[in-house]
C-alpha positions as CSV (number, residue, x, y, z in Angstrom):
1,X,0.0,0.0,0.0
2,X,1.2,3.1,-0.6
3,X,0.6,6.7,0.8
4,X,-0.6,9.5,-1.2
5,X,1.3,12.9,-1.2
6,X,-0.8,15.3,0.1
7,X,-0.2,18.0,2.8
8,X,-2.6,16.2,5.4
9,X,0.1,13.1,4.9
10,X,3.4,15.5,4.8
11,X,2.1,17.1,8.2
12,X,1.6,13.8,10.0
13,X,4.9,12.2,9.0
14,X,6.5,15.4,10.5
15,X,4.5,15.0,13.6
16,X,5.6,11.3,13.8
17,X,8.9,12.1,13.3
18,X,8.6,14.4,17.1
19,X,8.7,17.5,14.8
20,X,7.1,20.2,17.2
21,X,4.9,22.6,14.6
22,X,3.2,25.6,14.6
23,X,1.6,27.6,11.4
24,X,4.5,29.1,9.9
25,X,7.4,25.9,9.8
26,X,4.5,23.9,8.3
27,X,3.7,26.4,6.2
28,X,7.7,26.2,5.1
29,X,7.8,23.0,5.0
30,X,4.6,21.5,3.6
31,X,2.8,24.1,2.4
32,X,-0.2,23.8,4.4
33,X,-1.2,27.0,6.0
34,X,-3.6,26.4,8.6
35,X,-2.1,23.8,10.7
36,X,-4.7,24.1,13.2
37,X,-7.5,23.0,11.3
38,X,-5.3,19.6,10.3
39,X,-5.0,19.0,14.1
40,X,-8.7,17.9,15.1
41,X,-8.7,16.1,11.4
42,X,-5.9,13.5,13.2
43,X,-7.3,13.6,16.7
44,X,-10.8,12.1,15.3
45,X,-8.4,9.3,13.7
46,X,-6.9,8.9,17.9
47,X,-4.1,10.8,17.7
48,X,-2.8,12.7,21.0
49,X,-1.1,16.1,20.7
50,X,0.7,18.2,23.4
51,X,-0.4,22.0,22.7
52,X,1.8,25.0,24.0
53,X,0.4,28.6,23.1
54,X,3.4,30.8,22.9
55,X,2.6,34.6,23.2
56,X,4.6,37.4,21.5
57,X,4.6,41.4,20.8
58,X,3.7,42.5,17.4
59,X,5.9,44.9,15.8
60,X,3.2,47.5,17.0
61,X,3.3,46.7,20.4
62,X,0.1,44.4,20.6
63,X,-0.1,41.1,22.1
64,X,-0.2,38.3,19.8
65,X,-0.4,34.3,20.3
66,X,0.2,31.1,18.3
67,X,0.2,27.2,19.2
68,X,3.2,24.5,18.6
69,X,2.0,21.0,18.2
70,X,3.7,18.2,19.0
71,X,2.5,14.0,19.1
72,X,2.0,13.2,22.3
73,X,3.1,9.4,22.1
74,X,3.0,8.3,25.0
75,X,-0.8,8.6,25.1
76,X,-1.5,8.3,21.2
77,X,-2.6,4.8,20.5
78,X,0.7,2.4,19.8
79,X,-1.3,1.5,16.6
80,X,-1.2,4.9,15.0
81,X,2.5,5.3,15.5
């Protein structure tokens, strides 16, 4: 059997790998932009994933906030792996 390339695919296989990602290395490195939407696609398949919001100052002094993802796999099912 073999996988299809598609950005769904590439993002797992990073996330398998222990890859931590957030919006804009997946975006560098698969192309998909919104990494958060991918997320609950996999976690309705069983997959577990550690989220860490990491908050920042914009150039114009606002507040701003983004989340890295990494596979939790010590709780995902050994299955998925």
């Amino acid at each position: 059997m073999t996988t299809k390339k598609t950005q769904k695919n590439a993002v797992l296989m990073l996330l398998k790998k222990g890859r931590t990602l957030n919006w804009l290395n997946t975006f560098e490195l698969t192309g998909c932009s919104s990494i958060s939407r991918r997320i609950p696609e996999y976690e309705k398949l069983g997959y577990i994933f550690i989220r860490e919001r990491k908050i920042f100052k914009t150039r114009y002094g606002t507040s701003g906030y983004f989340y890295n993802y990494k596979l939790d796999k010590n709780k995902t099912p050994k299955n998925l792996l």
